[in-house]
C-alpha positions in Angstrom: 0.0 0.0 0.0 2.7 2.5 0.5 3.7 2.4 -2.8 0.6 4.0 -4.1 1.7 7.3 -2.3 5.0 8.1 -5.0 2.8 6.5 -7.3 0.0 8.6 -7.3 2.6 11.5 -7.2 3.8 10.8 -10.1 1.2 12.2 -11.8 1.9 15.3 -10.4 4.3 16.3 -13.5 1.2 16.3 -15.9 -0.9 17.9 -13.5 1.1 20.9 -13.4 2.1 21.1 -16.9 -1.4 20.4 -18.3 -3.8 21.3 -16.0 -2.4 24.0 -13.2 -1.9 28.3 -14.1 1.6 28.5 -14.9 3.9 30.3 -12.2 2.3 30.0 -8.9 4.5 26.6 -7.6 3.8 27.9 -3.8 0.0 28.5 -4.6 -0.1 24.6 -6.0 1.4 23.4 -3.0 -0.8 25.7 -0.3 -3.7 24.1 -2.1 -2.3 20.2 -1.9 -1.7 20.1 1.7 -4.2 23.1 3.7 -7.7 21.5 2.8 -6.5 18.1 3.2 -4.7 18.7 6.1 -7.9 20.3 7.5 -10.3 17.8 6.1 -8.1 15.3 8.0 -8.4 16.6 11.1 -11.8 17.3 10.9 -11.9 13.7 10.3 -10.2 12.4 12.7 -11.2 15.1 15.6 -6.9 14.2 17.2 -4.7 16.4 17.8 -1.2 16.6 18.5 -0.5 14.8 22.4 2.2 17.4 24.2 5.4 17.6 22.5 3.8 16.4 19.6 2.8 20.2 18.4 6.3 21.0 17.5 7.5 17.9 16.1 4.7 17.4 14.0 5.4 21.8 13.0 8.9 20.4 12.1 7.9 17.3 10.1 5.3 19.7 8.5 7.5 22.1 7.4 10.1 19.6 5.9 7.5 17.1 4.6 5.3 19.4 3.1 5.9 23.3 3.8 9.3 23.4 2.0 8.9 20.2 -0.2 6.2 20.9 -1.9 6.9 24.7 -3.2 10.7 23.3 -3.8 9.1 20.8 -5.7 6.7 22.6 -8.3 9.5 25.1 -8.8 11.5 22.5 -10.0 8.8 21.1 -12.0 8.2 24.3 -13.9 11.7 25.8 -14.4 13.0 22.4 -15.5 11.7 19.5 -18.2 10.0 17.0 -15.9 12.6 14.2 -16.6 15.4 16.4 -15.1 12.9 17.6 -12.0 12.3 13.7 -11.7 15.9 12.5 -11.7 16.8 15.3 -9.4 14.2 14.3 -6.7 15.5 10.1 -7.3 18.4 11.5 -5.3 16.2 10.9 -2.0 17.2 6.9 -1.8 20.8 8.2 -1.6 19.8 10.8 1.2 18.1 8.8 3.3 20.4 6.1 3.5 23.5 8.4 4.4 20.8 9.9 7.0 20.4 6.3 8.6 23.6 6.4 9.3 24.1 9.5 10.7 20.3 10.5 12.5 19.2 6.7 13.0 22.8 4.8 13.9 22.0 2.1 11.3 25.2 0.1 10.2 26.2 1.8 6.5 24.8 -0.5 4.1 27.0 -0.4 0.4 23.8 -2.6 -0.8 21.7 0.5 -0.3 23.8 3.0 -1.5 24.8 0.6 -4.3 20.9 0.1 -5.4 20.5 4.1 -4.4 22.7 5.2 -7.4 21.3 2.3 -9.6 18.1 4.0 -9.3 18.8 7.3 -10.4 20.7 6.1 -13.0 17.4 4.2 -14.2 15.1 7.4 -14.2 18.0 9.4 -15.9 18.1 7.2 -18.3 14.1 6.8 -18.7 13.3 10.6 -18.6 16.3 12.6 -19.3 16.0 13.4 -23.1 19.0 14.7 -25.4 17.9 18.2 -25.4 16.9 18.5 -22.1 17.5 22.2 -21.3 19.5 22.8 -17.8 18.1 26.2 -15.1 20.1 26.6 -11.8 17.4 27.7 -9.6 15.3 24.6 -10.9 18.1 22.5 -10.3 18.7 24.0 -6.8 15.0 23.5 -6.1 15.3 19.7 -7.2 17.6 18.8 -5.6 16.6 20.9 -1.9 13.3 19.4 -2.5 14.9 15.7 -2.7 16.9 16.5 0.8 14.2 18.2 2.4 11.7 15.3 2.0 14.7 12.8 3.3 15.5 14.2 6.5 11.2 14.7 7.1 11.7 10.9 6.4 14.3 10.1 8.3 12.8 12.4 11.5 9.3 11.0 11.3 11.2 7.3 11.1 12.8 8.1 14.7 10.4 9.7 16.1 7.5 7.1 15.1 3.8 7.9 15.5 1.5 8.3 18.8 -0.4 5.4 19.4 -3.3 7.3 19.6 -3.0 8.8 16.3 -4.7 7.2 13.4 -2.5 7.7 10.2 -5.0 10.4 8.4 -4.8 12.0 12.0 -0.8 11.8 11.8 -0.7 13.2 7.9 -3.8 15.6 8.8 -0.9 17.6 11.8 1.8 18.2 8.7 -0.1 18.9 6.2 -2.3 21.4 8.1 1.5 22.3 9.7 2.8 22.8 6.3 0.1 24.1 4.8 -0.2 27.4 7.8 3.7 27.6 7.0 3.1 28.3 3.1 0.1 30.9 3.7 2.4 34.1 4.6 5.5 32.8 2.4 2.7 32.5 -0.2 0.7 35.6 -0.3 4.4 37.2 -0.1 6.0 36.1 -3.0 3.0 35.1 -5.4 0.8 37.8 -4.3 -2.8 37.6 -5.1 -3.4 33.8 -6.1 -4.4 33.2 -10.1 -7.9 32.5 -11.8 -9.3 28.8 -11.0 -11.1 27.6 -13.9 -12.8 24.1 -13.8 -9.7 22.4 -15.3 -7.7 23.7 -12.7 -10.4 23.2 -9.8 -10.0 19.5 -11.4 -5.9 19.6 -11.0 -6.0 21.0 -7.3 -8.9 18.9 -5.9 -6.8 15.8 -7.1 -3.2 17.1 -6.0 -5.4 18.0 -2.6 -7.6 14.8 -2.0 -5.4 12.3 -3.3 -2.3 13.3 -4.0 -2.5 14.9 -0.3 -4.5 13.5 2.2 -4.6 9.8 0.7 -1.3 9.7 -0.5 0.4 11.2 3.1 -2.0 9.0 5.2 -0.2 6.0 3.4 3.1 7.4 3.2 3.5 8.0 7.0 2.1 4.9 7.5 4.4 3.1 5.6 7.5 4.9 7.1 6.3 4.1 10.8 6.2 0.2 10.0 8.5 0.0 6.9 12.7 -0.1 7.5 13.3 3.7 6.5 15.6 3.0 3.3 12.8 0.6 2.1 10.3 3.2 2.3 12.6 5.4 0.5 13.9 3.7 -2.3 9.9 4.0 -3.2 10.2 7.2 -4.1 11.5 6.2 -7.8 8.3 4.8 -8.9 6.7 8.8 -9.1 8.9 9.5 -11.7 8.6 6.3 -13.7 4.9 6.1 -13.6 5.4 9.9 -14.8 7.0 8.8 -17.3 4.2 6.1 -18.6 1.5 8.7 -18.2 3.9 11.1 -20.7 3.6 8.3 -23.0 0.0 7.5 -22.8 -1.4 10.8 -22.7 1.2 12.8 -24.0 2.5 10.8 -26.8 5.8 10.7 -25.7 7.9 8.1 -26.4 10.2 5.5 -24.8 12.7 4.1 -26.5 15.2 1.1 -26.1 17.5 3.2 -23.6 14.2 4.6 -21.7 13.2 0.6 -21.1 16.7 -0.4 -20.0 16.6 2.5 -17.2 12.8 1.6 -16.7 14.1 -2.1 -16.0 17.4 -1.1 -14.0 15.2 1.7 -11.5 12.2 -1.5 -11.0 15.2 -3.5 -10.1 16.6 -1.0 -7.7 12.9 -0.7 -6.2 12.8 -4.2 -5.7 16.5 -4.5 -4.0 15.7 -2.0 -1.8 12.9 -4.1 -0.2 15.0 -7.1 0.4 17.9 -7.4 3.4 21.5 -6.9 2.2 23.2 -10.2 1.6 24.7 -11.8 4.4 28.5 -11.9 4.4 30.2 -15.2 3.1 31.8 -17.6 6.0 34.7 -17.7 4.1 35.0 -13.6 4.7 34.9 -14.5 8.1 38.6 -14.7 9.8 38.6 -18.2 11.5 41.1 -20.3 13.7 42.2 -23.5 13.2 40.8 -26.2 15.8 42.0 -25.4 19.6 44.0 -22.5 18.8 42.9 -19.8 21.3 43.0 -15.8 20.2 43.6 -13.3 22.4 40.5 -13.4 24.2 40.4 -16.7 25.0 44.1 -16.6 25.8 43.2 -13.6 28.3 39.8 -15.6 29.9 42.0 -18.5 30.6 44.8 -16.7 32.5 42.1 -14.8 34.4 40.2 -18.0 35.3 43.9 -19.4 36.3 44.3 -15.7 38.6 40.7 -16.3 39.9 40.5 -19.8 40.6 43.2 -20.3 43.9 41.4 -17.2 45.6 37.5 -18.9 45.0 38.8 -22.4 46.2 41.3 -21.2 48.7 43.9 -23.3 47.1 47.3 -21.0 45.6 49.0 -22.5 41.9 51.5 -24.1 43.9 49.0 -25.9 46.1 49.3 -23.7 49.5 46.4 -22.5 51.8 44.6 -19.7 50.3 44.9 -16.4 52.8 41.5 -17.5 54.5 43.4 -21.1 55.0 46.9 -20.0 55.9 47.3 -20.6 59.6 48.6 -17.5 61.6 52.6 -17.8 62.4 53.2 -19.1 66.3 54.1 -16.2 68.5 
């Protein structure tokens, strides 16, 4: 189930493009996660338990107030093959996060199937003439990091038992959404004209690519090893990339299904454990020889054993045994 949530994002690409007003990125994303988040907790009638309020204004924030905007800037300064490979870089993030936020062990498997993966989508939806903007690379690949950390936080912080998933999406997107309101009205201004085909595009980027897609997201992330969850991420931009060709006519071509094939096969990896080491790998002794702690266990059972016993190495009375000296 919680690879419908990057799935259904992945039509977010033709959403924008073909149904959204052109140049209002923060709008779009004020939209996707205010009424849902509201709608959630109307829902749900939870709210955040204590010190709950600021994580979940923090998880908010990364998850949704800075992701989103970062994320339909990149979208429309940049062709949505290069937006998509940027934001494949999240695998990568989140495993080098593990490490450092989580303590997990550094896994080369993951980081090995990490960069197989956004090699795949590059190869899928990175075209020959696909024109190259700074800000909308900046915004790819910000948008890629903040979502990964949001990942990696809700991962170690978990989810109140009390809350319900929808309640547990309905706190950051209703957190993210209060965050883009001001940064909205402040940079976009007024918001554009919403005519029926974009009333269409938001309600869907709200209802289900918001409160439906989140709800199963956090779930996911809350039950799911973290680098699993994350490695999920590639299917948005490969199910973008089959909607280009079925509604927009585009095309894939013999290199586009070798990089669709290599990024399936890194989604799949990154759901199975890392191969155990070989025994061979393993140093080993030969029968009876004793390392160094052995060697060290045996001299301090020889040290300890007189004193328990009250026998000394040479066969003596122990102190409590030794009779005193006559006067």
């Amino acid at each position: 189930m919680t690879a419908l949530a990057p799935a259904v994002w992945g039509t977010t690409y033709v959403v924008t493009t073909e149904l959204l007003p052109q140049g209002h990125p923060l709008f779009a994303g004020l939209l996707r996660a205010l009424p849902a988040g509201l709608i959630a907790l109307a829902i749900t009638r939870t709210l955040p338990p204590g010190a709950w309020w600021g994580k979940a204004a923090v998880l908010g924030v990364l998850n949704i107030g800075l992701f989103l905007p970062l994320l339909f800037i990149a979208a429309e300064r940049l062709p949505g093959g290069v937006a998509a490979t940027l934001a494949a870089a999240q695998p990568l993030v989140v495993a080098v996060l593990a490490v450092t936020v989580l303590r997990d062990s550094p896994s080369v498997w993951r980081l090995f199937w990490g960069v197989a993966g956004v090699v795949g989508v590059g190869l899928v939806v990175i075209g020959p003439n696909a024109a190259l903007d700074i800000v909308g690379i900046v915004a790819g690949l910000a948008s890629a990091a903040t979502m990964a950390l949001g990942v990696t936080l809700t991962k170690r912080w978990g989810r109140p038992a009390e809350a319900s998933p929808t309640a547990f999406a309905g706190w950051q997107l209703t957190a993210g959404g209060l965050f883009l309101v001001p940064v909205t009205f402040l940079v976009e201004g007024p918001p554009p004209a919403i005519n029926p085909t974009a009333a269409l595009g938001y309600l869907w980027l709200g209802l289900v690519g918001g409160l439906i897609a989140y709800a199963l997201w956090f779930h996911g992330i809350t039950t799911l090893p973290v680098t699993s969850v994350a490695v999920l991420a590639l299917l948005s931009p490969l199910v973008a990339a089959v909607l280009g060709a079925i509604l927009l006519g585009q095309t894939l071509g013999p290199i586009q299904l070798v990089g669709f094939g290599l990024s399936l096969a890194a989604i799949v990896a990154g759901q199975l454990p890392a191969p155990a080491r070989s025994p061979d790998s393993v140093p080993h002794r030969d029968h009876g020889e004793s390392g160094p702690a052995e060697q060290h266990d045996q001299t301090l059972a020889e040290t300890v054993m007189p004193i328990s016993t009250g026998r000394s190495r040479s066969g003596r009375s122990g102190r409590w045994g030794r009779r005193r000296a006559a006067p």
